[in-house]
N, C-alpha and C positions, 0 to 999 in steps of 0.2 A: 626460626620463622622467616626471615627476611632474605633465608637461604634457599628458600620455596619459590621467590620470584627473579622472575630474570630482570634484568636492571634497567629495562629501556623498554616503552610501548612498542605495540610497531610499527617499523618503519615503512615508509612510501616505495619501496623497492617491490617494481612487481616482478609477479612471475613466479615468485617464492611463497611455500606455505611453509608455517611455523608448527610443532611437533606439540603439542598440547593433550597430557595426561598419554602419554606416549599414542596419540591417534593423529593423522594428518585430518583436521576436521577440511570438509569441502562447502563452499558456499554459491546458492547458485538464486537468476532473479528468472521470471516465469511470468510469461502474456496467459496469466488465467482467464479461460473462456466462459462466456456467460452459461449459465444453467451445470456448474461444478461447483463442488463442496471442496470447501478450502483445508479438505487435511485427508488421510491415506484410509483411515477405516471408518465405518458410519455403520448402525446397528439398521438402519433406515436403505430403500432401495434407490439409491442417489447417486450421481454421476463425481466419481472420487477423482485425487487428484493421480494417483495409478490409472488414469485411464489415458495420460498421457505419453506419446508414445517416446519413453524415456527408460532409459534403465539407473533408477536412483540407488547411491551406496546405502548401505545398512545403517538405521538409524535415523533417516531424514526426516524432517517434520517444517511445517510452516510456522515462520514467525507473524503472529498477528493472523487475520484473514481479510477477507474479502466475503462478503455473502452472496448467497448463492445467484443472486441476481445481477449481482456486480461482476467487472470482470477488470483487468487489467494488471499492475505490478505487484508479485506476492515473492518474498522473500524465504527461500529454502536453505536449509541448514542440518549438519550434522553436530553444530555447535550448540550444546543444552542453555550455555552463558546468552545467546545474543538474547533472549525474550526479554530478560531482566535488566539487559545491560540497555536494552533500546527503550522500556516501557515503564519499566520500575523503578532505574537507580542513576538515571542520568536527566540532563534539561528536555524539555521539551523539542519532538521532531517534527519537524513541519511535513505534512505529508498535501500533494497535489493530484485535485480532480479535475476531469474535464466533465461534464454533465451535460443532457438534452433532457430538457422540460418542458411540459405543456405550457402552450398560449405565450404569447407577447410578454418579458417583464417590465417592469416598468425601472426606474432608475431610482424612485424611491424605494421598493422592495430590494434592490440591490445594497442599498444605502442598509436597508433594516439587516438585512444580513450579514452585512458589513460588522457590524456594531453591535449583534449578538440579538438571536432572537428565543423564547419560551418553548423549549420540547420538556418531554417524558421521558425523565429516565428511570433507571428502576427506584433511583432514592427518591423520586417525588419530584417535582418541580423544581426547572433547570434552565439559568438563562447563559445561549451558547457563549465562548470568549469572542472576542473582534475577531477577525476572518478578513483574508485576503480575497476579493470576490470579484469579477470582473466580465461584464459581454465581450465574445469570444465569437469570431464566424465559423463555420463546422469545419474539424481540424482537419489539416494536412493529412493525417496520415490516415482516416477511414477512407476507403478506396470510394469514388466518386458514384461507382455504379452501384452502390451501395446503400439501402432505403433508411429515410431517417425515419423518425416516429410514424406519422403520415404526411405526405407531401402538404393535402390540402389543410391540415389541422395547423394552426397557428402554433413555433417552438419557436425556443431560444436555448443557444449553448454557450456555458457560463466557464469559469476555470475558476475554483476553489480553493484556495490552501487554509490547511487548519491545521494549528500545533494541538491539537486534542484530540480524542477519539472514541466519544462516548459511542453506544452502540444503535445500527444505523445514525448514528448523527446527519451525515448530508443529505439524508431521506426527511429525517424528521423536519430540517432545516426549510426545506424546499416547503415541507407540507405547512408548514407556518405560515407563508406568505403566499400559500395557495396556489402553487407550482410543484405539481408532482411530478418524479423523475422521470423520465421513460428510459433514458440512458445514461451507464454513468461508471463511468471510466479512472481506475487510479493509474496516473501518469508518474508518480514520483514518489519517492520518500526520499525525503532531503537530498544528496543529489546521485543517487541511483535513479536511473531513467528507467520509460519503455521504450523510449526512441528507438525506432530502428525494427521494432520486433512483432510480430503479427499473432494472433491468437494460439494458444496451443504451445508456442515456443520455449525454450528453455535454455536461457546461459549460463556457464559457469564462471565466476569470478575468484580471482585471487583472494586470497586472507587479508594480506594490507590493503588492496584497493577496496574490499567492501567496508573496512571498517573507516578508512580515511572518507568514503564518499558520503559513511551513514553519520561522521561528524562523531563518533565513536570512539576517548580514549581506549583502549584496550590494554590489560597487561597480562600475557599469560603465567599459566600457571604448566609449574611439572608436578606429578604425580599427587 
């Protein structure tokens, strides 16, 4: 049994992939664009994520998603482990949003969100955990000539982080204290960035460096 694993997670050495059930698995992060579905086949007539202009290895699939409304960092893989290893059987991963919301908020709804507010989730009634939540001016990296919600319509854009991920949560969250989304943006999982990357994009990252950035022991496995 203990002859199955190799002796050491891995290491911060980049540049190098590790041979796992004899396939070099490849991992890549991707600027999902708003109005795409976060996976390669859909029975429905929707914008998949093959419509980017990428040629992905046999086998890729997304870890987690992003809905369809949403748009920004979505993790690709040909690795079947990382779902479980990220969502299932390790701590909590903080993952970051940037949001634009209707109307002025005020600093006690920030407070309330702070501190966990009442959504719907499929089990019934659910109060969110604390949350990192903070006013944010509109970020660096949306290009300036670029329209926000409506000029004249009163927003504010907020930066989110939550170690949880019920479904829409930062939609439900918002709608609680009566600030619907207009925009909304994932900038992070733990410290995998979008930094740097504009809609549509697609980088490929090393074996050790996505799992040391996703905060991810890892140990592989042979055959």
């Amino acid at each position: 049994m203990l002859g199955t694993l190799l002796t050491s997670c891995v290491k911060t050495t980049r540049n190098t992939k590790l041979k796992i059930n004899n396939k070099i698995h490849r991992y890549y992060l991707i600027y999902k664009p708003i109005n795409m579905v976060s996976q390669f086949r859909s029975p429905d007539a929707v914008r998949l994520l093959g419509a980017l202009d990428f040629e992905f290895p046999e086998g890729i699939h997304a870890v987690g998603r992003l809905d369809n409304k949403s748009e920004g960092l979505l993790l690709l893989t040909t690795n079947k482990k990382v779902q479980r290893l990220l969502y299932l059987t390790t701590g909590p991963h903080q993952r970051t949003y940037v949001v634009l919301v209707k109307d002025k908020i005020s600093e006690e709804s920030i407070q309330q969100l702070r501190n966990g507010v009442p959504i719907k989730v499929a089990e019934g009634n659910y109060i969110t955990a604390p949350a990192k939540v903070e006013r944010i001016e509109r970020p660096d990296f949306i290009p300036a000539g670029e329209p926000e919600y409506i000029a004249e319509i009163p927003h504010s854009w907020l930066q989110i982080s939550l170690t949880e991920g019920k479904y829409h949560q930062v939609r439900k969250m918002l709608a609680a204290v009566r600030h619907p989304v207009r925009r909304l943006i994932r900038v992070s999982i733990e410290d995998l960035e979008l930094k740097g990357m504009i809609p549509g994009e697609v980088k490929e990252i090393a074996e050790e460096e996505f799992f040391e950035k996703l905060r991810i022991e890892y140990i592989a496995q042979k055959g």
